[in-house]
C-alpha positions in Angstrom: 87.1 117.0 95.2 87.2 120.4 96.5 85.6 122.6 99.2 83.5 124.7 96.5 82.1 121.3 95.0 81.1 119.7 98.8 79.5 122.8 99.8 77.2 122.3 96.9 75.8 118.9 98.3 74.6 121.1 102.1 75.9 118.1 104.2 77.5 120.1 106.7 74.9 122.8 107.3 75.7 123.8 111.1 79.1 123.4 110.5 82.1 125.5 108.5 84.3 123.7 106.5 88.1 124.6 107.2 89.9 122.4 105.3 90.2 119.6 103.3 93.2 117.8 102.4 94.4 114.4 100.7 95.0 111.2 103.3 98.9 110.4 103.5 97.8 106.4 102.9 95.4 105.8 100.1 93.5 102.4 98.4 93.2 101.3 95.1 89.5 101.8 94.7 89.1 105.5 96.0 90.8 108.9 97.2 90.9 109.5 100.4 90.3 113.2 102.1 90.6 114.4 105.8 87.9 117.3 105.7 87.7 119.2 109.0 84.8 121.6 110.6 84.1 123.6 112.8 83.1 120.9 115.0 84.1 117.8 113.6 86.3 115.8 111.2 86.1 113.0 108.6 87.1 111.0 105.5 85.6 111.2 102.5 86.3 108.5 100.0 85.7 109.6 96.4 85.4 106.3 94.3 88.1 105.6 91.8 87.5 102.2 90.6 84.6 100.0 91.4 86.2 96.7 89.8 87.0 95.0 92.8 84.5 96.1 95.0 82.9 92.8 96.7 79.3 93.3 95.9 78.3 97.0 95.7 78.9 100.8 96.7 75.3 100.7 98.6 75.9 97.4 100.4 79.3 98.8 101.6 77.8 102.0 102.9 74.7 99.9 104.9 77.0 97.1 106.0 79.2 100.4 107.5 75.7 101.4 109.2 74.9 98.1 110.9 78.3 98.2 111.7 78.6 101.6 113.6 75.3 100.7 115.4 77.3 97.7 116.9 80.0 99.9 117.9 82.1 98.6 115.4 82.7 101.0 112.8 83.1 105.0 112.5 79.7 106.9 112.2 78.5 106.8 107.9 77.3 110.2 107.0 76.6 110.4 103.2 76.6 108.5 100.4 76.0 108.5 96.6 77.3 107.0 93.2 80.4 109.5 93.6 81.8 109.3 97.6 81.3 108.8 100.8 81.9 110.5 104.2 82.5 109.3 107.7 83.8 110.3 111.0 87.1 110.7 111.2 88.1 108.1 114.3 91.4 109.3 116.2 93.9 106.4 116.7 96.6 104.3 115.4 97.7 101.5 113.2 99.2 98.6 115.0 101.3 96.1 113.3 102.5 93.9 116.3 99.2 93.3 118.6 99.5 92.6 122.8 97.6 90.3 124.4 95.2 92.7 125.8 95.2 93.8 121.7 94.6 90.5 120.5 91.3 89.4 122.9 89.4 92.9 121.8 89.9 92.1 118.4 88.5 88.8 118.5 85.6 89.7 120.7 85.4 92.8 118.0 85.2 90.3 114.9 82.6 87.6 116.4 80.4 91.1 117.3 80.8 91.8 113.6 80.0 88.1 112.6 76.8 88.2 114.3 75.0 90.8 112.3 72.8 89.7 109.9 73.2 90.6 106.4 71.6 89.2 103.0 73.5 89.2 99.7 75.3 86.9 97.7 78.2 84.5 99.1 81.4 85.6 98.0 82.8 82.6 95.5 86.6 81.9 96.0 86.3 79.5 93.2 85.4 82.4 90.6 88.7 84.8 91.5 90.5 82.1 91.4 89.4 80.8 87.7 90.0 84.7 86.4 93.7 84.2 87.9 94.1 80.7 86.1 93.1 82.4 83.0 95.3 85.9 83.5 98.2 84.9 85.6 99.7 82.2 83.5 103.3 81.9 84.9 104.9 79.2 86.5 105.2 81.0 90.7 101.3 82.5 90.4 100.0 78.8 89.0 101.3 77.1 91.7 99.1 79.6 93.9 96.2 79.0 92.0 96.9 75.2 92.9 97.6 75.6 96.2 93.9 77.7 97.0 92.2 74.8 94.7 93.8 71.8 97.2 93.0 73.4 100.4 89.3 74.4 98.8 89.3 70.7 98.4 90.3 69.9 102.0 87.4 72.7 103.2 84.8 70.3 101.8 85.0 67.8 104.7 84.0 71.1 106.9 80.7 72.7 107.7 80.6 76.0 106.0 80.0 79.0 108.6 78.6 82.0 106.3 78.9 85.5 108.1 79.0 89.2 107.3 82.9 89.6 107.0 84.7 92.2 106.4 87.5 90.6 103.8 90.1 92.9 104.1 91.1 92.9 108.4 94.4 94.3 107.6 96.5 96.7 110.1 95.6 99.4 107.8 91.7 98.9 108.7 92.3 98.6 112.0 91.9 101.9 114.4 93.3 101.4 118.3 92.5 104.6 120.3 93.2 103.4 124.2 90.9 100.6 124.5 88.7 101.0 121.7 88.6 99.6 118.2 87.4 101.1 114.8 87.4 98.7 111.6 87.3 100.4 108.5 87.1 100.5 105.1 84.1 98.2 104.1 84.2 97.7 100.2 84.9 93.6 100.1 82.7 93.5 102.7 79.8 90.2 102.3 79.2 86.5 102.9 81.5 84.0 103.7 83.1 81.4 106.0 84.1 82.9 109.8 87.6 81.6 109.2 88.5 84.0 105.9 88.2 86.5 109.0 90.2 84.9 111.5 92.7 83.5 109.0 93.4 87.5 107.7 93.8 88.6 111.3 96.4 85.7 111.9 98.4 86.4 108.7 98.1 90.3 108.3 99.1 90.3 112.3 101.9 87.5 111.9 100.5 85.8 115.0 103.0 83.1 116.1 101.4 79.8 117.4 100.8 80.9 121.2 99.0 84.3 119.7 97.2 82.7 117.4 95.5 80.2 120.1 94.7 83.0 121.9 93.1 85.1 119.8 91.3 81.4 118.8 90.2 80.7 122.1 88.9 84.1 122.4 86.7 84.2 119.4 85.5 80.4 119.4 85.8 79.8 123.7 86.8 76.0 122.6 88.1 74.8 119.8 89.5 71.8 118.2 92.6 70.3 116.2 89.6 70.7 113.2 89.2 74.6 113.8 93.1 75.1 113.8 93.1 72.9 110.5 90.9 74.6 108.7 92.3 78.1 109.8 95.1 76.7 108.3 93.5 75.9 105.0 92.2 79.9 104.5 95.6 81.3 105.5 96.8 79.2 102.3 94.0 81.1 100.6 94.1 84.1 101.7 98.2 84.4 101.7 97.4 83.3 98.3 94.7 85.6 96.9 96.8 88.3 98.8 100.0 87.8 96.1 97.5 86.9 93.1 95.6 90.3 93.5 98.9 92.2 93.9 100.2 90.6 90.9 97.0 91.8 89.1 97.0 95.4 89.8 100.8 95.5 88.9 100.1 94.3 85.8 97.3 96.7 84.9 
């Protein structure tokens, strides 16, 4: 991607393009640009891989719309089969959440949980079959085992489905003064409330009186069952976590 080839799509037609230049942190699935205007700034993703994306470029880019309407995400601008663009959101990356940090979020994520989406539910049982089959070693079995046991103990539970996010990690989390931007939407689709709130808890490492917090925030009362089954999808994501690292490193 250059500035010759974006001028040819006349997205920015009130506006000069003064420069455009690659993002220090970049994902697996795209390359990231800062472009900069005359009056504005924003990323534009250009789409490396789609192999991993949850359910489809489209549904990203319309789940980022519903999203920015709610005041959760950054403003979508264009999209087609190549890249993307958004607003460029001022702000930083925290890795170690306050208090104050930790309430927003939650109040953030159950705002995201109540928009209504339609599309497939996204089936834990399926990654973790293709990892049985690929990752064959003693440490990445034993993962596999673990996410099929707590799936096990998740059957007693009533199955929340919501639009989440999938991927709530510091990284895709923007704090400008009291404001928060999530982005970065491509696992985005159906699934329990907890996958959610169980990334948050292990991406943050919330200790026990952080986690309760952020709990009590999200779900105003909650029981000994909603900390157990938190506890079940941090084993499953912690898990998934290591077996998708170990699959891209062996690609």
């Amino acid at each position: 991607m250059n500035i010759e080839q974006l001028k040819k799509y006349h997205i920015f037609k009130d506006e000069e393009i003064l420069s455009l230049e690659l993002l220090k942190n970049q994902g697996f699935n795209n390359i990231s640009y800062l472009l900069k205007t005359s009056k504005n700034s924003y990323v534009i993703r250009v789409f490396k891989s789609n192999d991993s994306v949850n359910i489809s470029r489209s549904f990203e880019f319309e789940t980022q719309k519903k999203a920015y309407k709610k005041n959760i995400a950054t403003k979508p601008i264009f999209f087609n089969e190549n890249f993307m663009i958004y607003e460029y959101k001022k702000g930083i990356h925290k890795k170690n959440l306050l208090s104050f940090d930790i309430k927003n979020l939650a109040l953030k994520i159950k705002k995201l949980h109540n928009i209504s989406a339609k599309t497939k539910v996204y089936d834990i049982k399926k990654d973790l079959q293709y990892y049985k089959k690929n990752l064959k070693d003693e440490k990445n079995q034993k993962l596999i085992t673990q996410c099929f046991k707590s799936l096990n103990n998740l059957k007693k539970y009533k199955k929340e489905l919501v639009l989440t996010h999938h991927d709530l990690n510091p990284k895709n989390i923007i704090f400008h003064n009291n404001s928060i931007k999530i982005i970065d939407w491509e696992y985005s689709g159906l699934n329990d409330k907890f996958f959610d709130l169980a990334s948050v808890c292990v991406e943050f490492k919330f200790n026990k009186t952080k986690e309760k917090l952020f709990l009590k925030k999200y779900l105003l009362n909650y029981s000994k069952k909603d900390r157990t089954k938190l506890n079940h999808y941090k084993i499953i994501y912690t898990n998934i976590c290591k077996l998708w690292f170990e699959t891209i490193n062996n690609l």
